[in-house]
C-alpha positions in Angstrom: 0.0 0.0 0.0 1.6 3.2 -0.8 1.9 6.0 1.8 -0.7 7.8 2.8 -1.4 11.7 1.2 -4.8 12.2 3.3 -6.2 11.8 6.2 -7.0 7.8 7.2 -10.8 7.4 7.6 -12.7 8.3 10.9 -10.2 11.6 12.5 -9.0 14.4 10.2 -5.0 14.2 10.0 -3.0 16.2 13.1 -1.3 19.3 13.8 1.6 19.3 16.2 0.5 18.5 19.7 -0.1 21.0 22.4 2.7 21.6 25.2 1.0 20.2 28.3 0.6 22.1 31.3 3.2 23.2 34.1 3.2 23.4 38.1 0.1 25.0 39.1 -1.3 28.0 40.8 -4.1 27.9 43.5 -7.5 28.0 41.5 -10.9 29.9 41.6 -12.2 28.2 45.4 -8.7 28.7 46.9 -7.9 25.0 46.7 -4.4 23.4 46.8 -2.9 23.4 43.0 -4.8 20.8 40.7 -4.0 16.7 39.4 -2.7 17.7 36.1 0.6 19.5 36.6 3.0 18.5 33.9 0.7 16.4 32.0 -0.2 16.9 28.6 -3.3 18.8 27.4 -5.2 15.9 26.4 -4.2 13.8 29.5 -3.3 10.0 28.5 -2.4 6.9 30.3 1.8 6.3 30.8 3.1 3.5 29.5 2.9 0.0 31.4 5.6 -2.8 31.2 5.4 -4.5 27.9 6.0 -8.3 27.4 9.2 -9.2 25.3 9.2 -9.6 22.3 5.3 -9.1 21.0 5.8 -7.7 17.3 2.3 -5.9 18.2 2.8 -5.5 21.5 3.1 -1.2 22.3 2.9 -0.6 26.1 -0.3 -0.7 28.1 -1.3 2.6 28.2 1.3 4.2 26.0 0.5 7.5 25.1 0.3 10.1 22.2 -1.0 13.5 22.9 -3.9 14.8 21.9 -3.6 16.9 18.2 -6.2 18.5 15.7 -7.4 18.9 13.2 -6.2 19.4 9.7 -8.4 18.3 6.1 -9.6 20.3 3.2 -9.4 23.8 5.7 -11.9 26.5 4.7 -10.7 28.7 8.0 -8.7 28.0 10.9 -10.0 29.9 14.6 -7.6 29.9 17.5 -9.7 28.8 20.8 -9.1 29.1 24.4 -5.9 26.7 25.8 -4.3 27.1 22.5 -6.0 24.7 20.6 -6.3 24.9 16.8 -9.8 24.2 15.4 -10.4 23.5 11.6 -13.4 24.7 9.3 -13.3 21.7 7.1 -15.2 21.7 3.4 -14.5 23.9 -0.2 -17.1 26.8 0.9 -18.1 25.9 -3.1 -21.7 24.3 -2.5 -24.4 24.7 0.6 -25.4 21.2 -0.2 -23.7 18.1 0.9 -22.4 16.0 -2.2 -23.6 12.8 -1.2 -22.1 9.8 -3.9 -24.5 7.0 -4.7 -22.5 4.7 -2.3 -23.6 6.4 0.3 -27.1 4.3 -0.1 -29.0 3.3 3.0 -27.1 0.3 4.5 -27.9 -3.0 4.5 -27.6 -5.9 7.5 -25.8 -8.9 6.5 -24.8 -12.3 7.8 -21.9 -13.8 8.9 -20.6 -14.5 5.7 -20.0 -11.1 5.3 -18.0 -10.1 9.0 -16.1 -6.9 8.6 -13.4 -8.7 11.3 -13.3 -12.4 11.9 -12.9 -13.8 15.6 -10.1 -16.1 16.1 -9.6 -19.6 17.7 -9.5 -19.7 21.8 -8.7 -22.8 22.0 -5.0 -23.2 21.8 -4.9 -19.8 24.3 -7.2 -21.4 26.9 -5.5 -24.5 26.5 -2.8 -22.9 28.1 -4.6 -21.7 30.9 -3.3 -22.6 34.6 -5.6 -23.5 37.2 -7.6 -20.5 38.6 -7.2 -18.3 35.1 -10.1 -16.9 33.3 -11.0 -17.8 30.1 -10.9 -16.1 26.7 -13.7 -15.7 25.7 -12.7 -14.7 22.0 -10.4 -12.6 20.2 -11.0 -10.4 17.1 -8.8 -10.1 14.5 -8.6 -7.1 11.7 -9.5 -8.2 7.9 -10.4 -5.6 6.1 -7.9 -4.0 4.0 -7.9 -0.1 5.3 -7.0 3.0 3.8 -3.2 3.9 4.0 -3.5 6.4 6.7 -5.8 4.0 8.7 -9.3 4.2 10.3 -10.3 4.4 13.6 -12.3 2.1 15.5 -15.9 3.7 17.5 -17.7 2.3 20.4 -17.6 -0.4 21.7 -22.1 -0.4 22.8 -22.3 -3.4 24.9 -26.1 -3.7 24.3 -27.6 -6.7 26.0 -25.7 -9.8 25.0 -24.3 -7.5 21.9 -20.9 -6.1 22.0 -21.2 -3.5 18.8 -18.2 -1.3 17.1 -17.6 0.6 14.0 -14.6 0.8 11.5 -14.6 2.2 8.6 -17.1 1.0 6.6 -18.5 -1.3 8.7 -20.7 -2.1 11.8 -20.1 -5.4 13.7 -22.3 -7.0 16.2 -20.7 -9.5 18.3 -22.1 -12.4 21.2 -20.7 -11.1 24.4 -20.1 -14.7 25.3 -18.3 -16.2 22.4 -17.5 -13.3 20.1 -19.8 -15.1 17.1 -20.7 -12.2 14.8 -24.5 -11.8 15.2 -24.8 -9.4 12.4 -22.8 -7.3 10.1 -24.0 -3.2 8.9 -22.2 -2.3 5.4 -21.9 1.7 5.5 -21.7 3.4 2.1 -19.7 5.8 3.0 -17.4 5.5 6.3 -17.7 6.0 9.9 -16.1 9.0 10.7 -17.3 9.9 14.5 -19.9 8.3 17.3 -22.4 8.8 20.3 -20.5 7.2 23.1 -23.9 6.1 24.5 -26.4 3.7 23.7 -30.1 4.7 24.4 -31.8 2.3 26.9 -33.5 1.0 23.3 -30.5 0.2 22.3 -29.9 2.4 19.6 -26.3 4.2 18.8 -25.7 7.1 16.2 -23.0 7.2 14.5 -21.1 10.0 11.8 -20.4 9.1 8.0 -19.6 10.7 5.5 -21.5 12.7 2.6 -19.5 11.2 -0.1 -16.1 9.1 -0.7 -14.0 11.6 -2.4 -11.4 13.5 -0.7 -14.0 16.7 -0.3 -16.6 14.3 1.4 -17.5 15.8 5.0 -18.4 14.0 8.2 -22.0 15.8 7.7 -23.9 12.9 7.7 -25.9 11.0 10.9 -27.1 7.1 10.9 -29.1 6.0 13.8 -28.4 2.0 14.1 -30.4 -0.9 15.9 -27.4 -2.4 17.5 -30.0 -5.3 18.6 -30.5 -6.1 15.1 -27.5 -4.0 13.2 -30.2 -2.9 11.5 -29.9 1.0 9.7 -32.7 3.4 10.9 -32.8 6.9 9.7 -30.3 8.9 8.3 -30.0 12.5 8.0 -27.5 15.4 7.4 -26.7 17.5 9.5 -28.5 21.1 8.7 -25.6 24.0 8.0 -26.3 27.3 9.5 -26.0 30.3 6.8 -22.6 31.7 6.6 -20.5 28.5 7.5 -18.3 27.7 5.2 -18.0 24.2 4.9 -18.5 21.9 7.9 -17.3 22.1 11.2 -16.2 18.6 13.6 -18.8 18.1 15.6 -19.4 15.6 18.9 -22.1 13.4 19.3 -24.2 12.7 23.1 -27.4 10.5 23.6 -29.4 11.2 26.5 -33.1 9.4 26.7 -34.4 9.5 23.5 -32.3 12.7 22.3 -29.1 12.5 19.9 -27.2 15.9 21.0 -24.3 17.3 18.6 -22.5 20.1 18.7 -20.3 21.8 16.0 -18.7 25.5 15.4 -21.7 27.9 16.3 -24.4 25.2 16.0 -26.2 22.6 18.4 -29.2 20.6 18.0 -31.3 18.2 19.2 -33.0 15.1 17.3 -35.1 12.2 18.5 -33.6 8.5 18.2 -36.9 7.4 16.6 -37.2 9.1 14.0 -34.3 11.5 13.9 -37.2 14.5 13.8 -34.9 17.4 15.1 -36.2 18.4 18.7 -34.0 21.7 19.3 -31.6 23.8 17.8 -29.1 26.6 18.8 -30.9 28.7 21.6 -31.6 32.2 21.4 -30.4 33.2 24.8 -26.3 34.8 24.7 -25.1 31.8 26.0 -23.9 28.9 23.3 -23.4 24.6 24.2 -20.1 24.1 22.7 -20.1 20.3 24.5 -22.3 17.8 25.3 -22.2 14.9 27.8 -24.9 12.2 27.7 -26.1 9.6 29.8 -28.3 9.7 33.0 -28.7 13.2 32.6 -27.4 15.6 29.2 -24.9 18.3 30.4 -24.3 20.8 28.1 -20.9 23.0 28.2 -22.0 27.1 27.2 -19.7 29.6 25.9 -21.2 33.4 26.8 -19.5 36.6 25.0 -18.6 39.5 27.1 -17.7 43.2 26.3 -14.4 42.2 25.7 -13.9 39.7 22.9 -10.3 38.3 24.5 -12.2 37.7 27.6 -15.4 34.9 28.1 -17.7 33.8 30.3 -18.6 29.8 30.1 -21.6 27.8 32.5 -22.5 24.1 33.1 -26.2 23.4 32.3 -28.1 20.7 32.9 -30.2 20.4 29.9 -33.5 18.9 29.3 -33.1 16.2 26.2 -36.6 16.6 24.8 -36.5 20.5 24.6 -33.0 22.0 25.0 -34.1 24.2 28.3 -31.6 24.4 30.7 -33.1 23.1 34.2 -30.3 24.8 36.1 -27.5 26.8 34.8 -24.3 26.8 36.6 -21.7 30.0 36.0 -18.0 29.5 36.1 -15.2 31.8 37.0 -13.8 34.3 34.3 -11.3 32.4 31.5 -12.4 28.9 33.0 -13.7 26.7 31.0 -15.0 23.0 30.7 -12.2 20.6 30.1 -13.8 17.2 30.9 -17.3 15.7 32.3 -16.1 12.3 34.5 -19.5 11.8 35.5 -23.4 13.4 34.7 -24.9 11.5 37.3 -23.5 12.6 40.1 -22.3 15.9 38.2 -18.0 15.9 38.2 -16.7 18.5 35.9 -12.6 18.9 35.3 -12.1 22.4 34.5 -9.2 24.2 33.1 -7.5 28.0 32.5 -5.1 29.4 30.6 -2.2 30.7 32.8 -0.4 32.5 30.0 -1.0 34.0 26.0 1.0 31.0 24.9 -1.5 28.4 26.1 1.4 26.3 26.9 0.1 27.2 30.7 -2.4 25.2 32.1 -4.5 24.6 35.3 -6.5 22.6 36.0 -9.3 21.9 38.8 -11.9 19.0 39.6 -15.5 20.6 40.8 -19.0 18.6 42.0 -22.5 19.5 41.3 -25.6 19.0 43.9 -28.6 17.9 41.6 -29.8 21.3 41.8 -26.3 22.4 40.3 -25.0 24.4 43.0 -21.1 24.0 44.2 -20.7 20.5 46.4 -17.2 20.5 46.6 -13.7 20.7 44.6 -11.2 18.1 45.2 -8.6 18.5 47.5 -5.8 16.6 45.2 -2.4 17.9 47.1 0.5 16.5 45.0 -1.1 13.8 43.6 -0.7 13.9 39.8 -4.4 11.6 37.8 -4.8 11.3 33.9 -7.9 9.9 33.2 -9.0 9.9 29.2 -11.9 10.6 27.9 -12.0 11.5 24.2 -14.7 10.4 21.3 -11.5 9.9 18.9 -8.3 8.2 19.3 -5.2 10.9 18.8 -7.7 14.2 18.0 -8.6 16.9 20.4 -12.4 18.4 19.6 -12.6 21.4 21.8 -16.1 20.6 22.2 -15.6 17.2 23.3 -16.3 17.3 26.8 -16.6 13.4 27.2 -16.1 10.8 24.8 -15.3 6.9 26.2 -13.6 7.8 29.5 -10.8 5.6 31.0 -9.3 5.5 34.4 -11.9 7.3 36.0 -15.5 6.2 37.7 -18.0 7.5 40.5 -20.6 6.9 42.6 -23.4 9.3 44.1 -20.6 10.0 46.4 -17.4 9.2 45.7 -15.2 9.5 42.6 -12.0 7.2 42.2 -9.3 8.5 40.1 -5.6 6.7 39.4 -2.6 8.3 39.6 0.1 8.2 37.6 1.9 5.0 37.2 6.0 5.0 38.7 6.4 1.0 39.1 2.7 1.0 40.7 0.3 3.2 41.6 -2.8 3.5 43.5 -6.7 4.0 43.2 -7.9 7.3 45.5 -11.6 7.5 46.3 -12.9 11.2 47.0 -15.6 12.4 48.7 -17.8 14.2 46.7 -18.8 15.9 50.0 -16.0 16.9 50.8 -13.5 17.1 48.0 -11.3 15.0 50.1 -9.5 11.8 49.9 -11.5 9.1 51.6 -8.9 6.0 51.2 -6.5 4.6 48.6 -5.8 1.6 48.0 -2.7 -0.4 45.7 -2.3 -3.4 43.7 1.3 -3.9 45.3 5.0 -3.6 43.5 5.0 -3.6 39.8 1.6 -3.7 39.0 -0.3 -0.8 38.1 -4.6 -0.3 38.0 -7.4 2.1 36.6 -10.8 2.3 37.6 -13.9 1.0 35.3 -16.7 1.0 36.9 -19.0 1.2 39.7 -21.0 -2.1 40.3 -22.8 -3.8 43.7 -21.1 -0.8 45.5 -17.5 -1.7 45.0 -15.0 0.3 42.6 -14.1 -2.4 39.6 -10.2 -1.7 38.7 -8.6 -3.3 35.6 -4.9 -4.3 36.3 -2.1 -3.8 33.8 -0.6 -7.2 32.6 3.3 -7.5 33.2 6.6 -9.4 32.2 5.3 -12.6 34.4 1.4 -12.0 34.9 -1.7 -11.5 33.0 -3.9 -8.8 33.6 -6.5 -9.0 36.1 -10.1 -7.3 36.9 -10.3 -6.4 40.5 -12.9 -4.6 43.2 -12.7 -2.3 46.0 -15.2 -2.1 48.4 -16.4 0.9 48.9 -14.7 1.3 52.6 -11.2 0.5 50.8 -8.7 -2.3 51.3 -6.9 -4.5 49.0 -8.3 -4.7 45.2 -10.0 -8.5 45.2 -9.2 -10.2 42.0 -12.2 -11.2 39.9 -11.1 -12.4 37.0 -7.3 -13.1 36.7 -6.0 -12.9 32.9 -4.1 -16.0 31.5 -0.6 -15.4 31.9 -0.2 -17.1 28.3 -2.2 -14.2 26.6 0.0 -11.4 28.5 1.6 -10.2 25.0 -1.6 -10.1 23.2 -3.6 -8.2 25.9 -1.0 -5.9 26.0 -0.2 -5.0 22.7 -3.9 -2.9 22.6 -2.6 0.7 22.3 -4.8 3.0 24.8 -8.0 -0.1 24.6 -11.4 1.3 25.5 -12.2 -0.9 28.6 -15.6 -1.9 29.4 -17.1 -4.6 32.1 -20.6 -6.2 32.0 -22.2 -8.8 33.7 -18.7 -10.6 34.6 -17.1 -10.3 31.6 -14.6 -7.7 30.2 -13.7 -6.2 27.0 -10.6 -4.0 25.6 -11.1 -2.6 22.2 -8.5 -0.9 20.1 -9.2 2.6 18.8 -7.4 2.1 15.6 -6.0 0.2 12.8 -3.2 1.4 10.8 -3.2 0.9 7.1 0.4 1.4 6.3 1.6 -2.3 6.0 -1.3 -4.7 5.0 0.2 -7.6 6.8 0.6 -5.9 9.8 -3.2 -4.7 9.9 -4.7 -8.2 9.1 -3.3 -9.2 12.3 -4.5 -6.6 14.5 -6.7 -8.0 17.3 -9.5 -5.5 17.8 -11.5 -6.7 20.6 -10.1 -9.1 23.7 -12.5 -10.6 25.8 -11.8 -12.2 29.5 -14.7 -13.9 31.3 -15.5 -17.6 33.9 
């Protein structure tokens, strides 16, 4: 394949990453100095130990900063932090040039998998006596474009496991990895809701077209019970933007919420019948987060255009109305949402006009959105990730698949940063202060997951001589309990994912990659895509 002149499918190609930020100042409450000293803007997981010599294998965890955005560029604006955003399209035509590939999609059978699952048996058969099984592994065969495409989702929905690549969307049996059913896409994937709606329905961004002009304008709304395609829909374009902006995708009850350059909207699940649009009031969502509740991020103008004013809403899905509105200080602005339900925002500000100054702070909402705490993080130093695209930094994108970070109605447990090991620290969202910590012991390092039965669930890097391992916490603390300990024998494969999406369900655990490279077509038809671990 020869090397790549555009941008691989599914992320627009990068400019240089962003400096990350320095020692930190005391913030707007008068709390100690924030997590995130020294860490990069878009914060991602250090490197863990890496079995020898796994051709595939590239570190647990091993990170590239977060860049934007480059493709096709109409106009570039300059954003708060630094960050370079990028009006993509020619500006030549109002009306999205869809190509006759980009046909309604069709559901197909197994004969037609986008990416085959591969034998167990030989890696179980290897098993010793109290490892976990696997339960499958997916493997990469479709021949990608040279720069690559990323890989969206996963959805676990029900017994599904559901992601998207490229051109294709892949249902998969939680319990054996058997392909269930297989979407062909006309055009390719190019972005996705993180959520699924309690329906089970996901959204997901194509294409308009597949020539090199072809913007990410387009929205498919997807059965991932039955892979099969419901509506589809472009996206409207306000008058006077030139050529289409990135946007980020949220689902919240029955509500798809997007956000782009100067526009947001709303639009129902069912029938993709648009619900709300940009709101009159001064004040402007930039982000979205989705789940139990929708948060919105706002962007308000002042008299002085350097300056802004930005506020948390909680936002009602069916109509757009903020149900409370809460303002931040001057030149803060949302960074990340780590949880809707309760309400933990990371926020960030600009120390200097270089951007290359960060700081950052970690705030809780009450349900009625007034201030119920800020964490008290002394010199603690957490990267959590939580991005909707692999290597690119949206400034709207407020959420995305988050790893290494979970909470409770009141407590949130963050990681800190790996040196040989490192611990879990629960915080009260009361207080804002550190309730316990706990650690896996020498040489092995964790991350939170999830909350389930009360107890924190931790994934545990693997290393040189162990597998890796899904643990709890109980909620008082202690010593992680191992619940599924990872075969020792599938150490280099599970650890040759680069930055995996985690998710656990019902007992069973899944890492995902979040992209295939297309430069060596030997190379990317032995990928493995999805890992599962299970009893």
């Amino acid at each position: 394949m020869p090397p790549p002149t555009q941008p691989g499918y599914g992320y627009p190609q990068q400019a240089p990453a962003q400096p990350g930020p320095y020692d930190q100042q005391p913030g707007p409450y008068n709390q100690p100095p924030g997590p995130y000293g020294g860490y990069p803007t878009q914060p991602q997981h250090p490197g863990g130990p890496t079995p020898p010599g796994g051709g595939g294998g590239r570190g647990f965890f091993r990170g590239r900063p977060g860049a934007l955005i480059g493709a096709a560029i109409a106009g570039l604006l300059v954003i708060g932090g630094g960050t370079w955003f990028a009006l993509s399209g020619d500006g030549k035509d109002d009306k999205p040039a869809v190509s006759k590939s980009s046909a309604k999609p069709k559901p197909s059978g197994s004969d037609s998998a986008d990416q085959g699952t591969v034998g167990v048996e030989d890696l179980n058969a290897r098993r010793r006596p109290g490892e976990a099984k696997v339960l499958f592994l997916a493997q990469n065969d479709v021949d990608v474009p040279g720069n690559g495409a990323e890989v969206f989702g996963p959805w676990v929905v029900g017994d599904t496991i559901v992601k998207a690549m490229y051109r294709d969307v892949t249902g998969y049996s939680v319990a054996d990895g058997s392909q269930k059913w297989s979407l062909k896409l006309g055009t390719p994937a190019c972005l996705g809701a993180p959520q699924a709606s309690a329906e089970g329905k996901i959204v997901i961004g194509v294409r308009n077209g597949t020539t090199e002009k072809a913007d990410c304008s387009d929205l498919q709304m997807i059965d991932a019970n039955t892979g099969k395609a419901g509506w589809k829909k472009p996206i409207p374009k306000p008058k006077g933007v030139v050529g289409f902006t990135d946007y980020i995708l949220a689902v919240s009850g029955n509500t798809l919420s997007m956000t782009g350059l100067d526009i947001s909207y709303g639009f129902s699940l069912s029938d993709g019948r648009q619900l709300f649009g940009k709101p009159s009031s001064r004040c402007v969502p930039y982000g979205f987060a989705g789940g139990a509740r929708l948060i919105a991020a706002t962007s308000c103008p002042t008299s002085q255009a350097e300056n802004f004013k930005q506020e948390i809403q909680d936002v009602d899905p069916a109509t757009g109305k903020a149900r409370w509105t809460y303002a931040l200080p001057s030149d803060w602005e949302v960074d990340k949402v780590y949880s809707v339900s309760p309400v933990v925002v990371s926020l960030k500000h600009q120390l200097d006009e270089s951007g290359e100054k960060i700081e950052y702070r970690v705030i809780a909402l009450t349900d009625g959105g007034r201030l119920r705490s800020q964490l008290q993080v002394g010199k603690d130093k957490f990267r959590p990730r939580c991005s909707s695209s692999a290597y690119i930094a949206y400034r709207g994108d407020i959420q995305g698949w988050c790893t290494g970070v979970a909470a409770d109605a009141s407590t949130l447990y963050l990681a800190t940063e790996p040196n040989g090991t490192n611990e879990v620290v629960a915080f009260s969202l009361d207080t804002g202060k550190p309730k316990w910590r706990s650690s896996v012991g020498i040489d092995r390092t964790m991350m939170p997951v999830t909350v389930e039965n009360g107890s924190v669930v931790v994934y545990v890097a693997p290393t040189f001589s162990a597998g890796g391992a899904v643990a709890t916490i109980a909620r008082t603390g202690g010593t992680p309990k191992v619940v599924l300990k990872h075969p020792l024998s599938t150490a280099e494969i599970e650890s040759g994912f680069n930055e995996p999406r985690t998710d656990y369900a019902d007992g069973r655990f899944f890492l995902t990659t979040t992209h295939i490279n297309g430069l060596n077509d030997a190379e990317e038809k032995e990928t493995k895509t999805l890992m599962a671990f299970g009893k």
